[in-house]
Steps between C-alpha positions, in 0.01 A plus 500: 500500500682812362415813708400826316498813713256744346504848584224716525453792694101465532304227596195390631291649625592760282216561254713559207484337166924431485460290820297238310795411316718369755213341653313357193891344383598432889174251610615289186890518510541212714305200299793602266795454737540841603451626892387835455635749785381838489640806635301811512439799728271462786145655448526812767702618217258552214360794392252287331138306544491236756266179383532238795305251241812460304590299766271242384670431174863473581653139549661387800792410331629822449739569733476919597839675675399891553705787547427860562514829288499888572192673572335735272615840608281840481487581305520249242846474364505098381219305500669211291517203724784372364717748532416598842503108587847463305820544745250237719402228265882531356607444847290215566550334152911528551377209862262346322753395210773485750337265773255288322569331178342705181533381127334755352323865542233615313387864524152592362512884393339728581601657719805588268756536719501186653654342200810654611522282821508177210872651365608634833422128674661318209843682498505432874357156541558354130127411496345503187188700466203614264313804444111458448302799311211571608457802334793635195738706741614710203155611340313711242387848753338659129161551661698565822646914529581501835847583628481160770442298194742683272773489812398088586585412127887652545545339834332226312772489212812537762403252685320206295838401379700471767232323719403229188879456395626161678169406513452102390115513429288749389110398570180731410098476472582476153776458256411847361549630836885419519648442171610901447701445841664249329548683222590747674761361718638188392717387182452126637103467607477335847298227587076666490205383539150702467195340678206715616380547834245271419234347791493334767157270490450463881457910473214447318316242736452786795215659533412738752247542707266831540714680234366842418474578114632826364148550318314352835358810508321542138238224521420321180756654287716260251914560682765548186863443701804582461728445795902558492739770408405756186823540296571835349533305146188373562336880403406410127288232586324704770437798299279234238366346745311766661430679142339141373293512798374805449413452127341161597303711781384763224371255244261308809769188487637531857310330792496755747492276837871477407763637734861501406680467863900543476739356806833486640632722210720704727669817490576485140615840330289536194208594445201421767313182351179757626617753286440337190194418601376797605609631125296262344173569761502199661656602881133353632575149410900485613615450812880469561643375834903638483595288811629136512238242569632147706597282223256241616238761472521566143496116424154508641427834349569371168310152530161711601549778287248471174795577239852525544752719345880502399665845373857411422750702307569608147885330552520185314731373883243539728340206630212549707550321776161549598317296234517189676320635766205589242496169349504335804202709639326331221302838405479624132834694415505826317881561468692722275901398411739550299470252241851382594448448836534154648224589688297455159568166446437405827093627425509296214613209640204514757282548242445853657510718201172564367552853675862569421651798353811479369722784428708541224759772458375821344092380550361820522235635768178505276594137341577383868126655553319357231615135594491558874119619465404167322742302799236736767156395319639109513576493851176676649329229373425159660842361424536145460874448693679163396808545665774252444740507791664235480783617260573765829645208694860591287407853671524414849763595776568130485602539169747802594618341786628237276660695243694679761605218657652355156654829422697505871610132393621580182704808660643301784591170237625692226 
């Protein structure tokens, strides 16, 4: 049994979404002979949403070490966790590595800076490590102005090189994900592996008890949902969205007991998901919730919601983690992707794509209209939903778990 030390500096019961990839990988690691041991900071640290039903999903073979971190000062000077966590979970790595015995380390990013502890623990210990992307740490910020994001792309470019440069695996949601690091950064391509974030089944078996709804208090109206994170490059899709609504409203075709209810999507920078709908006159019907909901919550959400709905991005890379959860709440699926997108393929393998857009490059907004307004009239109707999910069994965190494992074995054989 090879022992992986994973670092990651949240955990549950954070309620954020980077935490389910070290614990949708970590319950699975050891059927593959890997002993997960997790180090992380200890929750009196976060800045972020507490969800004590996390608890619930995380296997008992993980093995958790925690360490501390500075305190968010006032005001606010660093909020990043892993840089005010760093001088302690580089501290605590160094004994770790030192006292117990460690074959590999695998850091899931973000947060960024942690990758650095992956170089700094190899040219002390020897131990090889990997670097798992999340999310591309050197990204397009074209919809972005902002002088943070314009400043985190420089620090971004300094120190992305150094941090991935001895590195003996590169992993990521998707090949897409990490192949310009390697281009990037390597003449010789390291050992990589994409695999999504995938699902855990047992997730997906827990249903709670006395759960208020988000539209609990509109009786008899038909729930649309989105729950997750809006994406700043998800903004075309939004904009037709709304403006096929409206059109479909106009000409009599839109059932008005809809509501359109929008969760989790955080403090994103662009442009309020309320604001386009109050362009196109529809600000009655759309409710947006900003804050986090537990991640258990939205599973149930989703499974009693009348429609669901998936707004990824208009970059070919993004994967859309999220779509499992749609399929798997087994509720007609309006969702609008690049065509690219794994995520596509993944609808059509479930036989989930009667209500699929696809984006192609250069679609423009009144042919994304036209076709999303025929997409609208289809789904208001009484849908007849043959989903197929058995194909999503190569999906799960099972399935992850696996190809990790094979990649650490090929880096520590080769």
């Amino acid at each position: 049994m090879k022992t992986v030390l994973i670092i990651y500096p949240h955990w549950v019961p954070a309620n954020l979404a980077g935490v389910q990839r070290p614990r949708l990988i970590g319950n699975y690691l050891k059927q593959f002979g890997c002993q997960p041991l997790l180090l992380t900071v200890d929750s009196q640290y976060y800045e972020d949403p507490i969800d004590t039903l996390l608890e619930k999903t995380v296997s008992s073979d993980i093995e958790v070490i925690y360490t501390k971190a500075y305190k968010v000062t006032k005001p606010r000077l660093i909020g990043d966790i892993g840089l005010r966590a760093f001088p302690f979970l580089r501290k605590e790595a160094l004994r770790l590595c030192r006292e117990r015995t460690i074959d590999f380390i695998w850091i899931p990013i973000p947060s960024f800076y942690t990758a650095l502890l992956g170089r700094i623990l190899h040219d002390k210990t020897g131990i090889p490590y990997g670097i798992d992307y999340i999310d591309p740490w050197v990204r397009d910020i074209t919809n972005q102005n902002s002088l943070r994001a314009k400043l985190s792309q420089v620090v971004a470019r300094t120190l992305e090189p150094y941090a991935v440069k001895k590195a003996a695996l590169i992993t990521g949601v998707s090949t897409p994900y990490y192949q310009p690091v390697i281009d990037r950064n390597f003449s010789k391509p390291p050992v990589h592996a994409g695999m999504p974030y995938g699902f855990d089944p047992k997730d997906h078996q827990i249903e709670l008890e006395d759960l208020k709804l988000p539209w609990d208090d509109q009786p008899n109206c038909k729930p649309w949902l989105y729950a997750g994170a809006f994406l700043p490059n998800s903004h075309v899709f939004m904009q037709a969205f709304f403006e096929s609504i409206a059109a479909l409203k106009a000409e009599g075709e839109w059932d008005d007991a809809i509501r359109l209810y929008f969760i989790g999507t955080g403090p994103y920078p662009a442009k309020r998901i309320t604001a386009y709908a109050k362009e196109c006159g529809l600000e009655d019907i759309v409710t947006e919730h900003r804050e986090r909901f537990p991640f258990l919550h939205i599973l149930n959400f989703l499974s009693k919601a009348d429609r669901v709905m998936l707004f990824g991005s208009t970059e070919k890379h993004y994967t859309a983690s999220k779509t499992f959860q749609c399929l798997l709440s087994k509720r007609p699926l309006l969702a609008m992707l690049h065509a690219e997108s794994s995520a596509v393929q993944v609808i059509k393998d479930a036989n989930a794509e009667a209500f699929l857009y696809a984006y192609q490059e250069g679609d423009h907004n009144a042919e994304i209209v036209s076709e999303l307004k025929s997409i609208l009239v289809g789904l208001q109707r009484n849908v007849s939903w043959h989903l197929n999910l058995q194909p999503l069994e190569g999906y799960t965190s099972i399935q992850s778990a696996k190809v990790l494992a094979e990649a650490i074995d090929k880096v520590l054989t080769s």
